[in-house]
C-alpha positions in Angstrom: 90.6 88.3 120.1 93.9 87.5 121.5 97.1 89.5 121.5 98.6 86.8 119.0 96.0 86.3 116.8 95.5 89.9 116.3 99.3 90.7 115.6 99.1 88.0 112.9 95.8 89.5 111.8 97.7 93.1 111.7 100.6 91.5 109.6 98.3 89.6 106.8 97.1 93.4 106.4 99.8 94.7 105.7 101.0 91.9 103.4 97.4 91.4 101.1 97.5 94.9 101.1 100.5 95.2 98.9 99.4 94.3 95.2 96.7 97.0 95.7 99.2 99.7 97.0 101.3 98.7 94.0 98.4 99.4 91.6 97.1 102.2 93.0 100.7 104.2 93.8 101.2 103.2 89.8 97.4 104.9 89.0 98.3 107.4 90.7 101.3 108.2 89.0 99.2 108.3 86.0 96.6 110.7 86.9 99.0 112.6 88.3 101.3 113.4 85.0 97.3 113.7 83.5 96.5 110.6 81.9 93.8 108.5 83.0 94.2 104.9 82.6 91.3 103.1 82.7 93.4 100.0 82.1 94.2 98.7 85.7 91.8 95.8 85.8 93.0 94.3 82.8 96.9 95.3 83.3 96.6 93.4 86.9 94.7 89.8 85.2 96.9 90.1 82.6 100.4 90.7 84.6 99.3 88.4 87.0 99.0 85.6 84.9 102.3 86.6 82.5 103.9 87.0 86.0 103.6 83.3 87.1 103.7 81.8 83.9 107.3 83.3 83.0 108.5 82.2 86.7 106.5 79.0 86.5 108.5 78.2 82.8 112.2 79.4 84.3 111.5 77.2 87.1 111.4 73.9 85.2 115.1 75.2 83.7 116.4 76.3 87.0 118.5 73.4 87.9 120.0 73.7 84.1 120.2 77.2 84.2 121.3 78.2 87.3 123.5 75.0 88.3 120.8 74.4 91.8 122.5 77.3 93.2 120.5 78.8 96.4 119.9 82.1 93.9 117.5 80.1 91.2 114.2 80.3 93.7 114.7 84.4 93.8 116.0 84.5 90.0 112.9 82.7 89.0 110.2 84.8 91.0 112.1 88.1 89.7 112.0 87.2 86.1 108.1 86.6 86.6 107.6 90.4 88.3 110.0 91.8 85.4 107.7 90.1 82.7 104.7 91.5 84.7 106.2 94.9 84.5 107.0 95.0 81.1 103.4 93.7 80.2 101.9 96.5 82.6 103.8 99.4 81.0 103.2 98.4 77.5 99.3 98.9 77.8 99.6 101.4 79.6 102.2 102.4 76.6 99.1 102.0 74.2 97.0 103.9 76.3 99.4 106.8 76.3 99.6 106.9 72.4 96.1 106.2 72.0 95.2 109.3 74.6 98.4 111.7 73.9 99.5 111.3 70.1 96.0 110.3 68.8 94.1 112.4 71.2 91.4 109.7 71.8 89.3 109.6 74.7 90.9 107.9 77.6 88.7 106.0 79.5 87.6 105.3 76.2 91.3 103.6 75.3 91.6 102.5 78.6 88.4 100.2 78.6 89.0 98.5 75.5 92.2 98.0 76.8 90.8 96.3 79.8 88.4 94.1 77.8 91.3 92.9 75.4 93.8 92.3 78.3 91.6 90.4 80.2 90.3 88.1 77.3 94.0 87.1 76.3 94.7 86.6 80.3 92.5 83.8 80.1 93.3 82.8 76.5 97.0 82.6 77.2 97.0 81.7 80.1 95.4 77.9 80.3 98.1 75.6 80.3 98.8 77.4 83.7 95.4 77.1 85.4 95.8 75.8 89.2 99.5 74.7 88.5 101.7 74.9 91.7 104.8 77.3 90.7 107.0 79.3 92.5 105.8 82.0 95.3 107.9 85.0 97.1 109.2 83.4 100.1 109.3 84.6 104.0 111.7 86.9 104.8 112.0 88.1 108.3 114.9 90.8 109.2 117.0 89.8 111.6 116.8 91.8 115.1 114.0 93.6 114.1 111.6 90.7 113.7 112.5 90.2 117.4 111.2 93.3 118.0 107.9 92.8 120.7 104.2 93.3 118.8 106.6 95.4 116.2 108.6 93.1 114.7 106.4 90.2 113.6 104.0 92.5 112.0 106.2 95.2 110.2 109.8 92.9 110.0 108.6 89.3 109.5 107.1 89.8 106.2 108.4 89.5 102.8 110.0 91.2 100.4 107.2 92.4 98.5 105.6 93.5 101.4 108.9 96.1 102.5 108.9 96.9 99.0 105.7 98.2 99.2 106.4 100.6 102.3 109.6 101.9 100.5 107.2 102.8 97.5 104.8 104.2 99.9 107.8 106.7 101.9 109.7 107.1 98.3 106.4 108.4 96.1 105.6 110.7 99.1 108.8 112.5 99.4 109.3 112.4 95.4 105.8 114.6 94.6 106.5 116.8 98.1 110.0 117.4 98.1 111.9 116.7 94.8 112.0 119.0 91.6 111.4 115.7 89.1 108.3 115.3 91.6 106.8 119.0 91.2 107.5 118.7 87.9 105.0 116.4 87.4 102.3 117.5 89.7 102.9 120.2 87.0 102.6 118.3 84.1 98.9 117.1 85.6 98.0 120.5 86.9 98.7 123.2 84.2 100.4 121.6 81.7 100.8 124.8 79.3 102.7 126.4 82.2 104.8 123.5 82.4 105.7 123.5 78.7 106.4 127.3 79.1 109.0 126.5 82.0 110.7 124.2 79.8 109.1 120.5 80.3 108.5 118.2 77.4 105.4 117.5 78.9 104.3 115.2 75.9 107.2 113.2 77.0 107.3 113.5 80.5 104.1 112.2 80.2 104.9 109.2 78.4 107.7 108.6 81.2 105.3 108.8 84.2 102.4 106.4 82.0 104.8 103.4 81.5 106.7 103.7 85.0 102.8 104.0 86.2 101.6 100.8 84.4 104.7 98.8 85.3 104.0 99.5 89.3 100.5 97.9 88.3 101.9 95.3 86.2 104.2 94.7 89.8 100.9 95.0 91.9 99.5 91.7 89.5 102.0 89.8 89.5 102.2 89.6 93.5 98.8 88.7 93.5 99.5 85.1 92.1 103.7 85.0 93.4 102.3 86.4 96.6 99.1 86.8 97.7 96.6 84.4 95.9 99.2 81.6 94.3 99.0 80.7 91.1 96.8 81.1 88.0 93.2 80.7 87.2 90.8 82.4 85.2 90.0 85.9 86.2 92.3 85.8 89.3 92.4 89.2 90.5 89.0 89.6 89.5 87.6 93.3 90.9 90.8 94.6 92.5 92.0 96.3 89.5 88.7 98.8 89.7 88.7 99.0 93.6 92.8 100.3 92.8 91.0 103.1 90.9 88.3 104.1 93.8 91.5 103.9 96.1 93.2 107.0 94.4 90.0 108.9 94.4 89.5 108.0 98.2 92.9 108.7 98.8 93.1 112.3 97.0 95.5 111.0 94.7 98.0 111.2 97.7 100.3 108.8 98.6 99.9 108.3 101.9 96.2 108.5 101.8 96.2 106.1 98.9 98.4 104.0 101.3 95.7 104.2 104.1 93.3 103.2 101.2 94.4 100.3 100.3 95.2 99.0 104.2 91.3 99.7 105.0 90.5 97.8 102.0 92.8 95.4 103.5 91.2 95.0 107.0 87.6 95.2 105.5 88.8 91.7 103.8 90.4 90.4 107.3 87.0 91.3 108.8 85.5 89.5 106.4 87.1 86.7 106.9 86.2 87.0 110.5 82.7 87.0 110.2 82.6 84.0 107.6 83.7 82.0 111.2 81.2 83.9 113.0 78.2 83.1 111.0 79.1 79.7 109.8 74.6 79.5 108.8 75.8 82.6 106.1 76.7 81.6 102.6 80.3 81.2 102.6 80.3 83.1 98.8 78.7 86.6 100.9 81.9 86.5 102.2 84.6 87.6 99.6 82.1 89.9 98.2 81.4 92.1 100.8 84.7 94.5 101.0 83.6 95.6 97.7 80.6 97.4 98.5 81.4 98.2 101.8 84.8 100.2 99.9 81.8 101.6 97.5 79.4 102.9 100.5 82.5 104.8 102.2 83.7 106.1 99.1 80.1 107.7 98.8 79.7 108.8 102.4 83.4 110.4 102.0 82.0 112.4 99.2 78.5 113.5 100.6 77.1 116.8 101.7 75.9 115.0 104.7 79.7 114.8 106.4 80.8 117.8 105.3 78.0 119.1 107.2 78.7 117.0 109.8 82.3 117.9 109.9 81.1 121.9 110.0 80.0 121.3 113.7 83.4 120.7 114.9 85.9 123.1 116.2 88.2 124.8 114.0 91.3 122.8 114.7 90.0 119.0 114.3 88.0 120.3 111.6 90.5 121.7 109.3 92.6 118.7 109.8 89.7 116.1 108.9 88.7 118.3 105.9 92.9 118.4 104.9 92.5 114.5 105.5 89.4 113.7 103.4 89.7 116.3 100.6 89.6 114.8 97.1 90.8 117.5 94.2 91.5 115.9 90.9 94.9 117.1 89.2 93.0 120.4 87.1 94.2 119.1 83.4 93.4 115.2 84.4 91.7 113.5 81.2 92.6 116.7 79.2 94.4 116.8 75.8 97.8 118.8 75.6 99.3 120.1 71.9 102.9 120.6 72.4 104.0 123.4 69.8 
């Protein structure tokens, strides 16, 4: 593989990779104020497809609207993310209410709320189907992009894309080194304690729910402004489930959860490389197989055998590998919380 090819190859990464960090950053936040929402496949179909629709609709009244001043391309595509947020932290609004005030099961709530979200995706959404709308556009930095090997694969993306690394660095220094942020791993961990200290942890956990379910609302709606264009029926198909598996692969850390979703990314770049490779294979093998390959590592992270395995190295490599690949749930994730 040449030096070019693989730098471009390194920068698609980074940019497919970014409705998935989206989604699972915003899960993330979920499980980590306690809740468990089960609705991330549906939230992404359904924000994807409200995403494109509202920008597709305030496209045609640009030029009325907005004069065809150089602002209407970036007004448009913003108004379709803020749509897709607004749909992705009202169910997960409904999943909070369902799970906290009426003390239902969560995955229970979150499931239907998958099935119904992902039924009126495809209900609403068919005067849309394979229409050509408006996308996020190229936005290298100046200087930066310059930059040799550096620049065109972390400064000549797009504005999703940095968006996504600022989410990454700004999540990871809010739970480590803010107050608001302990607060929450609070909220997730020993939620009684919390409430003793102070915290309106029913609330604080209908906070940390929406602003979780609007990052996954986000993480839709750049699959069809940003990733895969446009709208047809079940568009993001699979990736709201493989958003959940991230945050358990990644420990429901950041960072990790950050790692996640990049080797999920390069497992569909070599994908795509071996569909060029084996031309005689069936070209449908092709999409599929990140999905399982994601499934067997998250079971080969989580068996006896590697710990074992890891148990034969020396004491330094192997604390850090075991700090690396540890997976503890927040302790009251799932749980119900009475606030006296």
């Amino acid at each position: 593989m040449s030096e070019v090819v693989l730098i471009a190859t390194l920068a698609s990464i980074l940019a497919d990779s970014a409705p998935i960090i989206f989604a699972a950053l915003g899960e993330t936040l979920n499980e980590r104020a306690g809740v468990v929402n089960l609705s991330v496949e549906g939230t992404m179909m359904l924000s994807a497809m409200i995403g494109f629709a509202a920008a597709f609709v305030l496209d045609g009244y640009g030029p009325m609207l907005f004069m065809g001043t150089d602002l209407a391309p970036y007004i448009t595509v913003a108004a379709g993310f803020a749509a897709a947020m607004l749909a992705g932290a009202l169910i997960a609004l409904v999943v909070a209410f369902g799970s906290i005030t009426l003390r239902r099961d969560q995955v229970a709530v979150g499931f239907i709320m998958t099935l119904l979200a992902i039924d009126l995706s495809s209900f609403a959404g068919v005067n849309f189907v394979r229409k050509p709308g408006p996308s996020v556009g190229h936005l290298p930095i100046p200087a930066l992009a310059d930059i040799p090997v550096v620049g065109p694969i972390l400064f000549s993306q797009d504005a999703v894309t940095y968006l996504s690394f600022l989410l990454i660095i700004g999540m990871a220094v809010f739970f480590a080194r803010t107050q608001p942020g302990l607060r929450l791993r609070g909220i997730g961990e020993r939620p009684q304690a919390a409430f003793a200290r102070g915290t309106n942890v029913v609330l604080m956990r209908y906070l940390y729910t929406a602003l979780g379910g609007a990052l996954i609302g986000f993480g839709g709606a750049a699959f069809s402004l940003h990733v895969k264009l446009g709208w047809s029926h079940r568009h993001t198909a699979g990736f709201g489930w493989v958003a959940l598996a991230i945050v358990i692969f990644g420990g429901w850390d950041p960072l990790k959860v950050a790692l996640g979703a990049y080797f999920f990314g390069a497992l569909r770049a070599a994908a795509t490389t071996l569909q060029a490779l084996l031309p005689a294979v069936p070209v449908q093998v092709f999409p599929l197989l990140p999905f399982p390959l994601m499934i067997l590592t998250l079971v080969i992270f989580n068996s006896d055998g590697l710990v074992r395995a890891l148990s034969l190295l020396p004491l330094g490599p192997r604390r850090f590998l075991f700090g690396l690949l540890r997976s503890n749930p927040p302790a009251a994730l799932g749980t119900h919380f009475r606030q006296e």
